[in-house]
C-alpha positions as CSV (number, residue, x, y, z in Angstrom):
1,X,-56.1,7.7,-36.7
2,X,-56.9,5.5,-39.3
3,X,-60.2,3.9,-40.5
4,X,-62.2,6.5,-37.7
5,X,-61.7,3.9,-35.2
6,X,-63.3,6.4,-32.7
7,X,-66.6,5.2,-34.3
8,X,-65.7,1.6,-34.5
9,X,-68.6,1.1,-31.6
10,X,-71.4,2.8,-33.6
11,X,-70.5,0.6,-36.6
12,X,-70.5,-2.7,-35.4
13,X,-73.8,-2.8,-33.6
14,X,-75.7,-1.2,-36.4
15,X,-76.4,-3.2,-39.8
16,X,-75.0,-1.4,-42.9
17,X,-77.1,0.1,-45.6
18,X,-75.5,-1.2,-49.0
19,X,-77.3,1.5,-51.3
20,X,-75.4,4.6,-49.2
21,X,-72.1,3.1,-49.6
22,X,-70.2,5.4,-52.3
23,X,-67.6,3.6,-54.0
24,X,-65.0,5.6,-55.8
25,X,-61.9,5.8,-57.5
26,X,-58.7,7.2,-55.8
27,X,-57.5,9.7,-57.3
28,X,-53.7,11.3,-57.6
29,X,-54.2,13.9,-54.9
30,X,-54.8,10.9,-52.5
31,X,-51.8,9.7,-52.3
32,X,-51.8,10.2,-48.7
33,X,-54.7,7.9,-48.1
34,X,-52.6,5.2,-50.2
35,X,-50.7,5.1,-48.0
36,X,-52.2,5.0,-44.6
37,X,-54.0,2.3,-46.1
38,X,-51.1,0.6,-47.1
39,X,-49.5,1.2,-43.8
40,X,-52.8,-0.4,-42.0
41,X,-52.6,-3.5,-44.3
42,X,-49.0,-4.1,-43.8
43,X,-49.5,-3.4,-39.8
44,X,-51.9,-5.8,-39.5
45,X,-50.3,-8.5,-41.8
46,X,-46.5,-8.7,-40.5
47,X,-47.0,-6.7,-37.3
48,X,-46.0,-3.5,-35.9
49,X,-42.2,-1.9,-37.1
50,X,-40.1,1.1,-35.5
51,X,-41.0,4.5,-36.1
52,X,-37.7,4.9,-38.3
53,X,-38.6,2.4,-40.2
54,X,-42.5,3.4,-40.6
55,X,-41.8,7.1,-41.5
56,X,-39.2,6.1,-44.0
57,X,-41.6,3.3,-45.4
58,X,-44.2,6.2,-45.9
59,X,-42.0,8.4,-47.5
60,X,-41.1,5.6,-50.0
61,X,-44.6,4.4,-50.5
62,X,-46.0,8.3,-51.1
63,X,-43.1,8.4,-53.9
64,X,-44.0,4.9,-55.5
65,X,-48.1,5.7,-55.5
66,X,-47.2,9.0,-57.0
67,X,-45.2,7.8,-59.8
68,X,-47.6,4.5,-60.5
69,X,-50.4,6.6,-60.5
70,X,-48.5,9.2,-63.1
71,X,-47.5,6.4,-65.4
72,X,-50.8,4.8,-65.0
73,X,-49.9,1.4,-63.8
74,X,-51.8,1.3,-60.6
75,X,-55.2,1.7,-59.8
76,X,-57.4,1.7,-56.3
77,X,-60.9,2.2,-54.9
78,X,-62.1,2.7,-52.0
79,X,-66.0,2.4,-49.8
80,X,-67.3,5.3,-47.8
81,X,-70.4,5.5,-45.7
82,X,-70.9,8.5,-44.1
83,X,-67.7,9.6,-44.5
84,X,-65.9,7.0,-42.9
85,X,-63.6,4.8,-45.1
86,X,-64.5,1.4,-44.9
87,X,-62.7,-0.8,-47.1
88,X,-60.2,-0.2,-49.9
89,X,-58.8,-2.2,-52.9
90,X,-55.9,-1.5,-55.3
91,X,-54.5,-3.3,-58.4
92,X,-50.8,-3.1,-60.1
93,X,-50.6,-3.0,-63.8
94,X,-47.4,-4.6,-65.7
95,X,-47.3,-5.5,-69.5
96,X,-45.1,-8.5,-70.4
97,X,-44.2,-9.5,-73.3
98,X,-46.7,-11.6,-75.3
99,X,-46.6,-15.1,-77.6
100,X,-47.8,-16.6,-81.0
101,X,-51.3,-15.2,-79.6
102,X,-50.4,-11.5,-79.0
103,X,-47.9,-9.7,-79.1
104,X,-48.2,-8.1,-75.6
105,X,-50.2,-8.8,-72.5
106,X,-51.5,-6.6,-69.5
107,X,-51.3,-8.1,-66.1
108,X,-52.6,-7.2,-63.1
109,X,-51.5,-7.9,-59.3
110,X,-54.5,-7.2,-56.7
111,X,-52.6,-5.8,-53.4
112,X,-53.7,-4.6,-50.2
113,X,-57.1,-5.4,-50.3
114,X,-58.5,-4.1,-46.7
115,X,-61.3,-3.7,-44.8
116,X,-61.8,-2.0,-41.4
117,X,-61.9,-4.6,-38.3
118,X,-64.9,-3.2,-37.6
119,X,-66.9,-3.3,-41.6
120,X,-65.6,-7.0,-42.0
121,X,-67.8,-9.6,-43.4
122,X,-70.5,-7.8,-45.0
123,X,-69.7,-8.1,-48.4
124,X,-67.6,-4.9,-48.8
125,X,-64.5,-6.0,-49.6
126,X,-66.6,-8.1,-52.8
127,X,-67.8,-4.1,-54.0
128,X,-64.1,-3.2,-53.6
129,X,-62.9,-6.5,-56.0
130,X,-65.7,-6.2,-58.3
131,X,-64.5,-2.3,-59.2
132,X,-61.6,-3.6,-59.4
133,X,-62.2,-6.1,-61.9
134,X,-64.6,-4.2,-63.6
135,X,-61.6,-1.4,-64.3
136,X,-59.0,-4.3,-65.1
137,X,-61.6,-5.3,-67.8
138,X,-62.1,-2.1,-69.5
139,X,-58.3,-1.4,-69.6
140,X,-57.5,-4.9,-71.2
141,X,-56.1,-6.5,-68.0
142,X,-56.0,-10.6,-69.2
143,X,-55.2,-12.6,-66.2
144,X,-55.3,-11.0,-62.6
145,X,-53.2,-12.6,-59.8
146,X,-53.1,-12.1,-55.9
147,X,-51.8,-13.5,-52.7
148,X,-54.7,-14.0,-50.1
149,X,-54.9,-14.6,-46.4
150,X,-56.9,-17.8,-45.1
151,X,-59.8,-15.1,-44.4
152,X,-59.7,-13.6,-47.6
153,X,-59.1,-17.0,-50.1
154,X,-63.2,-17.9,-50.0
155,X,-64.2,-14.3,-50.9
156,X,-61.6,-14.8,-54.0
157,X,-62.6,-18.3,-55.0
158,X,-66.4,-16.7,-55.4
159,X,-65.3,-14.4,-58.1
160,X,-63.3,-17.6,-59.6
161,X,-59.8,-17.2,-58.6
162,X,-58.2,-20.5,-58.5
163,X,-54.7,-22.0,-58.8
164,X,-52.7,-21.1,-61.4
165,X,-53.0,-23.2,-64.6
166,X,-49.0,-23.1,-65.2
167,X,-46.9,-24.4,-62.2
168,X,-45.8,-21.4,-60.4
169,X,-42.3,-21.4,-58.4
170,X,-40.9,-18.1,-56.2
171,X,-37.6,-17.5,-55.2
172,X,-37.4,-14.5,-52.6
173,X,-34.3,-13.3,-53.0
């Protein structure tokens, strides 16, 4: 079951005490949790996929968390209250190479931000970014980049995201 949706009643009728929510760093034994997190995200944004396919997306998502976490280039945080997860954040790191200005450059992709249907809209996915950003700062992160839902672009644009300053083209391949 994931999120504690068994308690998804007792949450949204009551108002939620900001100074008990723990934030905190996820940390390598919790790979599992990356990826039921991951799992929720991607359920709810491109819609339910066989079993096949979901068991051998875990198994593939357990091995990438492990290894980013081991090399360092991926970072996540999640909100508790009470012992129920409520929201949960995560950033990938990539250094490119750099210009006239510096010789390299750290990167950083936001991913999978996600909140709990039934925690939305009281501010804690804007803990989970800050934590986020916070940590992107202190590691030398110099430009942070994501790709937002309609419901998530306002919270974004309050922390200052904004369109990218160079044109930006995709090819998905």
């Amino acid at each position: 079951m994931i999120f504690g949706f068994a308690v998804k009643q007792k949450w949204s009728t009551m108002q939620i005490d900001f100074s008990k929510i723990q934030i905190r760093k996820i940390g390598n034994d919790e790979v599992e949790l990356l990826t039921t997190y991951r799992m929720a995200y991607l359920s709810e944004m491109q819609g339910e996929r066989s079993v096949e396919y979901q068991q051998q997306l875990k198994t593939e998502l357990n091995q990438y968390f492990i290894q980013a976490l081991a090399n360092n280039s991926f970072f996540a945080f999640m909100a508790e209250l009470n012992g129920e997860t409520l929201s949960f954040g995560a950033m990938v790191l990539k250094k490119i190479p750099g210009d006239f200005n510096q010789s390299s450059y750290l990167e950083g992709d936001i991913l999978n931000m996600y909140t709990a249907p039934f925690a939305r809209r009281k501010g804690i996915s804007a803990m989970i970014l800050q934590e986020l950003l916070n940590e992107a700062r202190n590691r030398g992160v110099s430009k942070v980049a994501l790709h937002t839902s309609k419901d998530g672009e306002k919270l974004y644009r309050r922390f200052g995201f904004a369109e990218p300053i160079y044109p930006v083209l995709e090819l998905c391949l």
